[in-house]
VMD Tcl script that draws the C-alpha trace (Angstrom):
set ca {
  {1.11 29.62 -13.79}
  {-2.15 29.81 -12.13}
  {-3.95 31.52 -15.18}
  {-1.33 30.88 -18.15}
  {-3.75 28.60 -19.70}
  {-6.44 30.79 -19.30}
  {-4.77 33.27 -21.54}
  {-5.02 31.02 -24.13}
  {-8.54 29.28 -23.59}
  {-9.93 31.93 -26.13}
  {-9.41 32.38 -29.70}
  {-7.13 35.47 -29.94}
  {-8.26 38.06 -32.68}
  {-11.97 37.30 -32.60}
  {-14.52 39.69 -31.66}
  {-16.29 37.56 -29.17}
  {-14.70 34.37 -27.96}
  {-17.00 33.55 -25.36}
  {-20.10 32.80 -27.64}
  {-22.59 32.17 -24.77}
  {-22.97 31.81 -21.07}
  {-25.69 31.06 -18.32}
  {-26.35 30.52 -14.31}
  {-25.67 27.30 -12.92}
  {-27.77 25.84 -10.14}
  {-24.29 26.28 -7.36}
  {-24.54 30.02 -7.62}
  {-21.63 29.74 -10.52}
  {-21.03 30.19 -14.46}
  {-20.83 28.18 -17.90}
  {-19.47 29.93 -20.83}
  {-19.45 28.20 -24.29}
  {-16.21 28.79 -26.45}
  {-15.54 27.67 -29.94}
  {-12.65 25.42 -31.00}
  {-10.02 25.24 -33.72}
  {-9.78 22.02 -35.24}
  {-13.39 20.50 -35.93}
  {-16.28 22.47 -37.68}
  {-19.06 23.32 -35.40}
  {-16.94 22.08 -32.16}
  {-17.47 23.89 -28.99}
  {-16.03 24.09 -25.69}
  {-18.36 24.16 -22.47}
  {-16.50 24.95 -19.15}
  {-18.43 25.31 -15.50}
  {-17.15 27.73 -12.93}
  {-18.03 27.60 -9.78}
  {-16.65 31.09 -8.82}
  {-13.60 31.52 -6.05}
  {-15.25 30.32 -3.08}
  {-13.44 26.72 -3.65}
  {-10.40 28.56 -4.36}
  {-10.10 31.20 -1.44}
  {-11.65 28.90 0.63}
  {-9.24 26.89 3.63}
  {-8.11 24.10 2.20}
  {-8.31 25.89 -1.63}
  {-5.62 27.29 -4.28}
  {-4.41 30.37 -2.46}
  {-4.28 29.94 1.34}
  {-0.24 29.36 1.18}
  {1.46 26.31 1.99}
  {1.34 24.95 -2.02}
  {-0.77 24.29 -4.56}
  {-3.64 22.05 -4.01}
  {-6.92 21.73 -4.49}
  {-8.30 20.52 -1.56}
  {-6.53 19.49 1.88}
  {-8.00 16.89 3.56}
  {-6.06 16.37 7.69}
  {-6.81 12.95 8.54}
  {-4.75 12.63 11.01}
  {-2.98 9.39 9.64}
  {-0.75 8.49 7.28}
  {-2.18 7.15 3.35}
  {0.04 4.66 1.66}
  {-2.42 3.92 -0.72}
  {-5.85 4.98 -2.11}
  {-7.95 3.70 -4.45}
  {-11.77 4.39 -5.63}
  {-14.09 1.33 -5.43}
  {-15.99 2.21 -8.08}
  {-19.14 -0.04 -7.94}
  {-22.31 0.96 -10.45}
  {-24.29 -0.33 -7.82}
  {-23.24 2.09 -5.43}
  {-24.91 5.34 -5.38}
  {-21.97 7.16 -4.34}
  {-18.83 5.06 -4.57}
  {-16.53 5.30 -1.91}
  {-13.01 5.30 -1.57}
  {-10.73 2.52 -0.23}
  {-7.50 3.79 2.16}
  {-4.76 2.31 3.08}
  {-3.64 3.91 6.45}
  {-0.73 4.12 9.46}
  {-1.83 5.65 12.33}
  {0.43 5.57 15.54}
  {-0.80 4.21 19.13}
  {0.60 4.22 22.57}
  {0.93 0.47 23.33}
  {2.01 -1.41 26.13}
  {5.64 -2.65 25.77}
  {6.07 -4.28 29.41}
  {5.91 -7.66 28.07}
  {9.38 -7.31 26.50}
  {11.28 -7.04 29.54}
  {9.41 -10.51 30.74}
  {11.26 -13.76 30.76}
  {8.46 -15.68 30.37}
  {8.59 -17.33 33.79}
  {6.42 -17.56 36.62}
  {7.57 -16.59 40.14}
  {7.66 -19.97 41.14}
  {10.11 -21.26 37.84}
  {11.95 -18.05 38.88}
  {12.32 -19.15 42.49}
  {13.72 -22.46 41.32}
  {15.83 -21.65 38.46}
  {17.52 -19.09 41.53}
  {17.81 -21.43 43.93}
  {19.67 -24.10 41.23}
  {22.06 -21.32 39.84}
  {23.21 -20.54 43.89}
  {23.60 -24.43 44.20}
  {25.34 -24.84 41.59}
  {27.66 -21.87 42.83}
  {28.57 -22.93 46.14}
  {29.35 -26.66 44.61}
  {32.02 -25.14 42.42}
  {33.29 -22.87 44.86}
  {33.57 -26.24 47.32}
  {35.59 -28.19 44.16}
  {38.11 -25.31 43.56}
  {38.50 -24.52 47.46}
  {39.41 -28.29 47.89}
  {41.48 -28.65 44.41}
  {43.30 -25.63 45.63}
  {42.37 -23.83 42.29}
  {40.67 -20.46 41.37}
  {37.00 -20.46 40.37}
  {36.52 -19.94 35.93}
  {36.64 -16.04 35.77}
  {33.83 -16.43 33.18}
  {31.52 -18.40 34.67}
  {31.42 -15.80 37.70}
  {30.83 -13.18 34.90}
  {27.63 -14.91 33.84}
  {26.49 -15.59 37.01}
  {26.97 -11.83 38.50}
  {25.27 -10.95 34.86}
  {22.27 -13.02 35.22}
  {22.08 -11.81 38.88}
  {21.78 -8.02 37.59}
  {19.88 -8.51 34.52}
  {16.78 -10.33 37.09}
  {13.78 -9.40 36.14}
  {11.75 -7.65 39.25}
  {8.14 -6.75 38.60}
  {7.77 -4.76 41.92}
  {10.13 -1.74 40.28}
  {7.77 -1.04 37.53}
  {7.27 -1.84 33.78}
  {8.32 -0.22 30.75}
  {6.21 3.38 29.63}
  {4.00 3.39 26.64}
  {5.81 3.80 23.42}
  {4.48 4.93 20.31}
  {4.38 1.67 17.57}
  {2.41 2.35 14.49}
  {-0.66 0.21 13.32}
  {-2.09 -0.55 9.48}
  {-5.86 0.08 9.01}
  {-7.47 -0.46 5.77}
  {-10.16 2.19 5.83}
  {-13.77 2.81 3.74}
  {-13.81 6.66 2.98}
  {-17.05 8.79 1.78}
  {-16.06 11.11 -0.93}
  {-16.86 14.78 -0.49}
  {-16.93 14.48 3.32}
  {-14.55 11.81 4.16}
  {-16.07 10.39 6.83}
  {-14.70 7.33 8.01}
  {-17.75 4.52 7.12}
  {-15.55 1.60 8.51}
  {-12.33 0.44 8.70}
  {-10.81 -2.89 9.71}
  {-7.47 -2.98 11.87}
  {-4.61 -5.81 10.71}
  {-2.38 -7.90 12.95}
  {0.51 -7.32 15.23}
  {3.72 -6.50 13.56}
  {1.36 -6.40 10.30}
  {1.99 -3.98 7.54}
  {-0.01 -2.78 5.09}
  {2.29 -3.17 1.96}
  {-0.27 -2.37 -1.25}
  {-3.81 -1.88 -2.05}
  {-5.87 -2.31 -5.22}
  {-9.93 -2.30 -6.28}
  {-10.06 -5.16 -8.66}
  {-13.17 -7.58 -10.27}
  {-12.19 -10.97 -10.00}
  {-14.48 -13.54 -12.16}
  {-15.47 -16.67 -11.50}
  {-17.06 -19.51 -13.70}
  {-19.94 -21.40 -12.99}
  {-22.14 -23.73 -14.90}
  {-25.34 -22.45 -15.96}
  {-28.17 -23.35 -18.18}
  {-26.50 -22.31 -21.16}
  {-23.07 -23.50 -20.51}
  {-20.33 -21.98 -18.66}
  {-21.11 -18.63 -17.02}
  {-18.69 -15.75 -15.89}
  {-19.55 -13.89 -12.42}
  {-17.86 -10.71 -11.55}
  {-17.00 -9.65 -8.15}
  {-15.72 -6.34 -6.86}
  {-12.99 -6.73 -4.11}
  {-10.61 -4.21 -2.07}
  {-7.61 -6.01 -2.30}
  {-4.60 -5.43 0.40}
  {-1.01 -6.83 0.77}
  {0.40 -7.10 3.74}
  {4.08 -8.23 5.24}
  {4.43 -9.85 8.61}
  {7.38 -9.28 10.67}
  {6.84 -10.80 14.10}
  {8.93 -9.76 17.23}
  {11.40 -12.16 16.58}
  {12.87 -9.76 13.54}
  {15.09 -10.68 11.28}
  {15.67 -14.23 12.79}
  {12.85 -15.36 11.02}
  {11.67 -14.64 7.45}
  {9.43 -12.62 6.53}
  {5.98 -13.45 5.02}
  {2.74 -11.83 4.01}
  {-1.02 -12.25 3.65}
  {-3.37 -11.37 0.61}
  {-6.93 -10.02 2.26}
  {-10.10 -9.82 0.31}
  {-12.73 -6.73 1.25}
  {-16.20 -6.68 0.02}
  {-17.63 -3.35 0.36}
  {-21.32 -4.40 1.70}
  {-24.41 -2.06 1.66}
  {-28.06 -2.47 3.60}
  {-30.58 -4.49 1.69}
  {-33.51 -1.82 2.28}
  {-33.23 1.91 1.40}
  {-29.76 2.00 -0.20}
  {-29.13 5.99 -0.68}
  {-26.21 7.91 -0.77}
  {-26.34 8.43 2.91}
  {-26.51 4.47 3.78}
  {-23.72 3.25 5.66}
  {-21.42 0.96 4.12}
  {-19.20 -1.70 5.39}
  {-16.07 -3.83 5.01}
  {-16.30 -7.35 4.87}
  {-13.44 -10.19 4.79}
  {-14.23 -12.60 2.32}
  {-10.99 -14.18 1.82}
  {-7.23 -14.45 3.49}
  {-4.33 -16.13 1.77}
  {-0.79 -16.64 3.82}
  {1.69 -15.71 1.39}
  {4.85 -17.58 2.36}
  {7.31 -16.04 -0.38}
  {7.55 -13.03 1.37}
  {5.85 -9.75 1.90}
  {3.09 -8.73 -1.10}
  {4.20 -5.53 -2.60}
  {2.66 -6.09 -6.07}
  {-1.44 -6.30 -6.81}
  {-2.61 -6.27 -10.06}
  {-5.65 -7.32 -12.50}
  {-4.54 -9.90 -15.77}
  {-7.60 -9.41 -17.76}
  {-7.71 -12.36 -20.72}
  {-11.01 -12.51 -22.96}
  {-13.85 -12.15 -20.18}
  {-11.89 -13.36 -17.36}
  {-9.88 -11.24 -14.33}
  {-7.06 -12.86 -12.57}
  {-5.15 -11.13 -9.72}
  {-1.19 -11.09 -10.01}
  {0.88 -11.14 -6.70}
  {4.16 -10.22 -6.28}
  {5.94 -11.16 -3.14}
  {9.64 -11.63 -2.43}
  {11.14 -12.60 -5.85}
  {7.96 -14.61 -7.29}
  {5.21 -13.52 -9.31}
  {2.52 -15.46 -9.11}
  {-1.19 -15.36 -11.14}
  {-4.01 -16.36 -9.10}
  {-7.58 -17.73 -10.10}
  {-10.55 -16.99 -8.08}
  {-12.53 -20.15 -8.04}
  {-14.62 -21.99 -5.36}
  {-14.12 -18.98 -2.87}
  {-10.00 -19.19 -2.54}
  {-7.54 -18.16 -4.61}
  {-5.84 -20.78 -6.26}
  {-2.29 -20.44 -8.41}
  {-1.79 -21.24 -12.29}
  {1.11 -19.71 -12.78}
  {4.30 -18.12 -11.42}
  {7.42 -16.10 -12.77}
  {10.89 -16.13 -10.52}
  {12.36 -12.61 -10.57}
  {16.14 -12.48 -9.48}
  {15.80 -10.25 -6.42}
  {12.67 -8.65 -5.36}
  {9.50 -7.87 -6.80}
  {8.98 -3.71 -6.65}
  {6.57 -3.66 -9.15}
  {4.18 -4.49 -11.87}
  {2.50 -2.48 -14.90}
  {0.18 -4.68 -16.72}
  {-1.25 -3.53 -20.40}
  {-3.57 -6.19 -21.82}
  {-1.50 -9.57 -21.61}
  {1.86 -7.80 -21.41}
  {3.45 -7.19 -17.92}
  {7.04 -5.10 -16.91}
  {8.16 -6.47 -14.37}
  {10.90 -4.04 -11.72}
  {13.20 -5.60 -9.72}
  {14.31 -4.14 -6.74}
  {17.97 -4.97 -7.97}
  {17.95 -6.07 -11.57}
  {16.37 -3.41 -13.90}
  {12.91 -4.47 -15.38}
  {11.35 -7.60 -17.34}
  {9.13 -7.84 -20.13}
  {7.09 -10.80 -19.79}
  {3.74 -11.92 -21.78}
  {0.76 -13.81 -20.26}
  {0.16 -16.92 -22.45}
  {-3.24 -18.46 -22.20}
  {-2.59 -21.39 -23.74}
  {-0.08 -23.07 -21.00}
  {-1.07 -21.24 -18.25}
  {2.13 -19.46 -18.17}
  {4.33 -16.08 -17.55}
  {7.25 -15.57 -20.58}
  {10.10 -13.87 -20.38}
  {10.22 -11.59 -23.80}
  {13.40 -9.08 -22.74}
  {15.19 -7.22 -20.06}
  {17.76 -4.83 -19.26}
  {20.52 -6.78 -17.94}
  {22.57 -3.96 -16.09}
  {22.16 -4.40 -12.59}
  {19.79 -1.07 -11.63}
  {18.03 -0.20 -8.70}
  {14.18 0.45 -10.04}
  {11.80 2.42 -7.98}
  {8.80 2.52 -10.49}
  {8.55 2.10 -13.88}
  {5.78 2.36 -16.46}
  {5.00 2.61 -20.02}
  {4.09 5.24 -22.94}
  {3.10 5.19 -26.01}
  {2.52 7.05 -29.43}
  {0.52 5.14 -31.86}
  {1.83 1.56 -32.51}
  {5.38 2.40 -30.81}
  {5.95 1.62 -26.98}
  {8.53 2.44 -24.85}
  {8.83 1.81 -21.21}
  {10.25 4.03 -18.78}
  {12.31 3.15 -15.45}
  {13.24 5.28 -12.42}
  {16.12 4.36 -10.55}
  {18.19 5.05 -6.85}
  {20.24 7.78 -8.93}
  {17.06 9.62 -9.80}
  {17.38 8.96 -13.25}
  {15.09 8.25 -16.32}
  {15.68 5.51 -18.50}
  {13.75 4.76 -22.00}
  {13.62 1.43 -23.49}
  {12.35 -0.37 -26.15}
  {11.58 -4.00 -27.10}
  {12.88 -4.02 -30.83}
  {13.73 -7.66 -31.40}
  {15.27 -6.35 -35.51}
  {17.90 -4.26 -34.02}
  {21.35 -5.22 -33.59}
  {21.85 -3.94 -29.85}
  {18.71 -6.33 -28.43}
  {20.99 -9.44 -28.82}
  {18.19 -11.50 -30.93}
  {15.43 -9.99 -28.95}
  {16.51 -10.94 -25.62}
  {17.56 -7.15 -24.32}
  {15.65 -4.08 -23.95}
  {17.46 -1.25 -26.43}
  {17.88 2.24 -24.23}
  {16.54 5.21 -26.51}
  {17.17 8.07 -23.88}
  {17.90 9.02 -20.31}
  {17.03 11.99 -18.30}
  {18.49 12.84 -14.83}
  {15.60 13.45 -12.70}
  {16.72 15.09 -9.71}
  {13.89 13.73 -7.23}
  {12.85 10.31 -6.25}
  {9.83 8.61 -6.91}
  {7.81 5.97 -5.93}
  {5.38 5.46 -9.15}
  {4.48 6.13 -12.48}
  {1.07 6.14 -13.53}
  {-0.45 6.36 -17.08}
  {-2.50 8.90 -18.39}
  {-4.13 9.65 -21.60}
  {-2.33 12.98 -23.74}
  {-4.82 15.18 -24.30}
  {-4.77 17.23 -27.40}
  {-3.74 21.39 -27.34}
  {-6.73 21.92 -29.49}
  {-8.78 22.06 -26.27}
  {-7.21 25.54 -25.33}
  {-6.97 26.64 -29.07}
  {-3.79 28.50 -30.14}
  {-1.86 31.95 -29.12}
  {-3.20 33.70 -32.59}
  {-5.57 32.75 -35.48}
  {-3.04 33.38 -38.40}
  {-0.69 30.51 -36.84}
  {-4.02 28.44 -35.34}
  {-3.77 26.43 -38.53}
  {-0.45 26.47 -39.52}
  {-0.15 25.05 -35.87}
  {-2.85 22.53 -36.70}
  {-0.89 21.15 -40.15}
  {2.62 20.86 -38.14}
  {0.88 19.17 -35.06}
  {1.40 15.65 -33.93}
  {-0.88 13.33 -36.54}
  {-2.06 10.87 -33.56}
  {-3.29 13.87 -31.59}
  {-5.89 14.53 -34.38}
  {-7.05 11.12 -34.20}
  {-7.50 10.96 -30.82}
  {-11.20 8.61 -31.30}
  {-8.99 5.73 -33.17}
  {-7.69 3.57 -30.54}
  {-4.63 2.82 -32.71}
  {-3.76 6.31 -32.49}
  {-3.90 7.53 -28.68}
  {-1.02 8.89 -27.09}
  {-0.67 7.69 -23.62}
  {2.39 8.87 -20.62}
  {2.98 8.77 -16.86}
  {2.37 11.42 -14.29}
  {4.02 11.40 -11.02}
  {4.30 12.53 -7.32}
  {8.22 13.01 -6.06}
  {9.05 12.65 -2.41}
  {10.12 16.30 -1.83}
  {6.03 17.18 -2.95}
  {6.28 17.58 -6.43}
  {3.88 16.86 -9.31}
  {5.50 15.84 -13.21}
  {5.17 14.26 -16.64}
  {6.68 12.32 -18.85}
  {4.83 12.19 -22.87}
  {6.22 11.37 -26.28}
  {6.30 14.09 -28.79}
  {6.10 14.16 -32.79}
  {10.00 14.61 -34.35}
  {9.34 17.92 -36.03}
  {8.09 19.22 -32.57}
  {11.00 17.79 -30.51}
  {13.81 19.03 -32.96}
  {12.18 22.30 -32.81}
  {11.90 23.09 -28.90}
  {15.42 20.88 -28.70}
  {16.87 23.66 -30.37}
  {15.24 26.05 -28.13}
  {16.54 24.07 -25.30}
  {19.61 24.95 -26.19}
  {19.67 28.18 -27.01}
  {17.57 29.15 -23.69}
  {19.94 27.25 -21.34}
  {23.11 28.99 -22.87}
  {21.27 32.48 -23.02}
  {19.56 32.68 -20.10}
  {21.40 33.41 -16.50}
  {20.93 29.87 -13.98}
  {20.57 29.90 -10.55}
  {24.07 29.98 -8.76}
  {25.42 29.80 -12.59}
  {24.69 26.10 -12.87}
  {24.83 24.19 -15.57}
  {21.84 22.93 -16.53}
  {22.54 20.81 -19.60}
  {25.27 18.82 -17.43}
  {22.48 18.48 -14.27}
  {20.35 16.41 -16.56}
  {22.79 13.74 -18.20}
  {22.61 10.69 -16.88}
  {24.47 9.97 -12.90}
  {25.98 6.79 -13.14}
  {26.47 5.11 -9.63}
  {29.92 4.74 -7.69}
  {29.73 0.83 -7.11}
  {28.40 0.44 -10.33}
  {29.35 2.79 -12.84}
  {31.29 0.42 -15.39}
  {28.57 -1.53 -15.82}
  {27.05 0.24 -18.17}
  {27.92 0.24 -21.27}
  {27.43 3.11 -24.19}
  {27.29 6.69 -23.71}
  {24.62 8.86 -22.59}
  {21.52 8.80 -24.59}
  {20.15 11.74 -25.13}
  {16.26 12.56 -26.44}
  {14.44 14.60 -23.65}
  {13.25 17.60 -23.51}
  {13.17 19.66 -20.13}
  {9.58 21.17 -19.60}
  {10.86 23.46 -16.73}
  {13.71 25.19 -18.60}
  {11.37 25.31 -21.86}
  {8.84 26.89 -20.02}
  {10.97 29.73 -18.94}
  {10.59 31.03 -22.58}
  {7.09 32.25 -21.82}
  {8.50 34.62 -19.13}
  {10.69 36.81 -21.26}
  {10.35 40.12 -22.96}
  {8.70 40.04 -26.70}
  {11.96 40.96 -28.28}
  {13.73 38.82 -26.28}
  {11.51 35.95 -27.21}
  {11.64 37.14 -30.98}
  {15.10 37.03 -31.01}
  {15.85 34.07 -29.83}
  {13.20 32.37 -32.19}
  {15.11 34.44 -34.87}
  {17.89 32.05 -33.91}
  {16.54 28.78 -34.32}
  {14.77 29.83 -37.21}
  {10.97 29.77 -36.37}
  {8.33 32.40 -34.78}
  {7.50 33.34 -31.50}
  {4.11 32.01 -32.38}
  {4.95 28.97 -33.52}
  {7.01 27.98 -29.96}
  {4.13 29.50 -27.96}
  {1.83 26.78 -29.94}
  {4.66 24.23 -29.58}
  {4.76 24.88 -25.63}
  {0.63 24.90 -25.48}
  {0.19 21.40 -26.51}
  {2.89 20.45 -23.86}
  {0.90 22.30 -21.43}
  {-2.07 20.16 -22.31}
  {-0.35 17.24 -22.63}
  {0.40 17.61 -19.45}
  {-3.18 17.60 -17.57}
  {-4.25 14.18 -16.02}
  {-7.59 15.63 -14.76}
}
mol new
graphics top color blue
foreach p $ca { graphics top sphere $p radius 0.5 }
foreach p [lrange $ca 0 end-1] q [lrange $ca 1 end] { graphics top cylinder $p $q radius 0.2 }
display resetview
């Protein structure tokens, strides 16, 4: 899988694919290839030979396949680039848990002084010898539960001379500023006691201010953390959070890419709603707003004056898990009622609900994609499941508008935390397996990928990371490409053997849940194509591969083109 699209990053049949190379100043290698598609297009690609990839920490030391891996010793919830054009080298923002040994002797202390203690001893043994008086004169036995109390709070004394509790091992949040390339630790600022970091985002928040010419917008750069406070009460109290603001700072005089850089707290906001999980950027005209999501509010903040101050709010049902913004248009996940589609209106200041999936789901991310002028967005449950819906206020099944239409669901099989959009690249990158079906691959290819400049047109999905250390995809497809390897699907999952004979087709419908599996109603909706079992195709024989394109009624060719621009649709680098 390594060098699969290598085999195709040359035109196959031509003389001399590689039309030109030269030295590069690293000791590597650029070749210049040509392109199908575009007259006069070319193809420039670096190498930097296999010292990066036999090095360490490269492709082929074992252990997986990564590019580079970095031990920092800590734990990274979150990481984000703070990329400032004033910086010579922008830096990158972490997010981290490290554990400490702390001192945990305090919790065995009653919060008394010896001299309370003395007293508080003395009036309990009083009190005990009155009431043994009263029931030796009343001719009566002493309550057996008050003597249980008393011979309990006699054991449970708390006597410093014996020793206090070891260290133990509690973990503490650090937001940390990272160089690139060396990752070296410029500075880092520790949070609270019973603090924890919860989300992290780089975002410019404007400001206006009156100028000579009227109204002016300022921009400001900030590292933006959420945190939620549980303090050593627990669960007797509720929970809150904070909202910190992080300038990155440099020197005034000699600014290079080796000047240090610091963090600096601009701003702190006491979220009393609960613990911030959600940080995001509402960008209207030339303004930036931040959106917060903690417990079940969503609120929209306006930096102004140096504070954040609130315009408007959205109450979710349960608890916020997250927010994907595009433009003015938000999805909202709940931790326990599916998503939301809601729309930023300017004009009142306020957050409207468009749609939503009323089953009651569990969503862990969710995200969107899109192919042109259609959208769907895409959900990931506790099941492990996929779901695909649409906001399609014409059809029937939305109820006037009110419900998000399922298209499609996929059984997963992993978990995940988050789906992030990338842009689909376009096969013609790699070229095609042969020149005779190059442009008979070109006519039957998706008509948005070859107008990839037109915003209009771009085809956009979600990559993501499972918790078992996988890497996946999720992209829309044209029709005549999907019916195509959807018929190869089939064909591949009933011909080919599966591991312990398992049936793959059933592994991927939809798992409804135990508590909640009548909830849902309509049958499983189909409408996704599995890029692992697809892929499998490339590993057969030639006449097995012929044959079984014999049976859908296509050419090997043709599916090898088919499964090249899902390759490349693939990449998010």
């Amino acid at each position: 899988r390594l060098f699969r699209p290598l085999r195709h990053g040359c035109l196959g049949g031509e003389g001399r694919p590689v039309l030109g190379f030269d030295a590069t100043p690293g000791g590597g290698f650029m070749t210049i290839h040509a392109r199908i598609g575009r007259v006069g297009s070319q193809r420039i690609t670096v190498f930097s030979g296999l010292s990066d990839v036999l090095a360490d920490r490269g492709f082929l030391p074992g252990g997986g396949l990564a590019a580079a891996k970095i031990p920092l010793g800590v734990t990274v919830r979150h990481l984000a680039l703070v990329d400032d054009p004033s910086l010579p080298l922008p830096p990158y923002a972490l997010l981290v848990v490290r554990e400490v040994e702390a001192n945990v002797s305090a919790h065995i202390d009653d919060g008394l002084t010896s001299d309370e203690r003395t007293q508080r001893r003395a009036e309990a043994e009083r009190l005990r010898t009155q009431r043994q008086v009263e029931a030796d004169l009343g001719g009566f036995d002493v309550d057996a539960e008050w003597v249980e109390e008393i011979e309990r709070n006699d054991f449970l004394t708390v006597d410093q001379a014996v020793g206090g509790c070891p260290p133990a091992t509690v973990e503490m949040c650090e937001v940390w500023l990272v160089r690139p390339g060396t990752w070296e630790v410029l500075d880092k600022h520790a949070l609270g006691e019973y603090e924890h970091g919860m989300s992290l985002n780089v975002l410019p928040l404007t400001t206006e201010a009156e100028g000579k010419t009227g109204m002016q917008t300022n921009s400001t750069l900030f590292v933006v953390v959420g945190t939620g406070i549980v303090d050593q009460d627990g669960e007797d109290i509720g929970s809150k959070g904070r909202v910190l603001l992080f300038e990155v700072k440099k020197p005034k005089e000699n600014v290079n890419a080796a000047s240090p850089l610091s963090l600096s707290l601009t701003y702190s906001k006491d979220i009393l709603l609960g613990p911030v999980t959600v940080l995001e950027g509402l960008k209207t005209g030339n303004q930036t707003r931040l959106v917060i999501g903690a417990g079940a509010e969503v609120t929209v903040e306006q930096w102004k004056d140096q504070q954040l101050t609130q315009i408007g709010f959205f109450h979710a049902q349960m608890q916020v898990q997250g927010v994907t913004m595009f433009k003015t248009f938000m999805l909202l996940s709940d931790a326990y009622d599916s998503i939301h589609f809601l729309v930023w209106r300017e004009s009142d200041k306020s957050l409207t609900l468009l749609a939503k999936d009323y089953e009651p789901t569990c969503v862990y991310a969710a995200g969107f994609i899109n192919r042109g002028p259609t959208m769907y967005f895409v959900c990931h449950d506790d099941r492990e499941n996929l779901q695909f819906f649409q906001y399609a206020p014409t059809d029937p099944a939305s109820r006037g508008g009110n419900k998000l239409v399922c298209r499609a669901d996929y059984h997963l099989g992993t978990q995940t935390t988050h789906l992030r959009t990338h842009l689909v690249r376009n096969s013609l990158l790699l070229g095609s397996a042969t020149p005779a079906t190059s442009w008979i691959a070109l006519r039957h290819r998706d008509a948005m990928a070859l107008r990839q400049e037109d915003p209009d047109c771009r085809r956009f999905g979600v990559h993501f990371g499972t918790v078992d250390g996988g890497f996946g995809a999720v992209f829309p497809v044209n029709e005549r490409t999907f019916r195509r390897l959807y018929a190869l699907q089939g064909v591949v999952g009933n011909a080919l053997q599966q591991s312990g004979a398992l049936n793959v087709r059933g592994w991927r419908l939809f798992q409804r849940t135990t508590q909640r599996g009548a909830c849902r109603s309509g049958e499983r909706q189909k409408g996704v194509l599995d890029g692992g079992l697809l892929m499998r195709y490339c590993q057969l024989g030639y006449f097995q591969q012929e044959e079984i394109a014999r049976a859908i009624g296509t050419t090997v060719d043709m599916i090898m083109d088919n499964l090249l621009e899902l390759d490349c649709a693939r990449m998010v680098l």
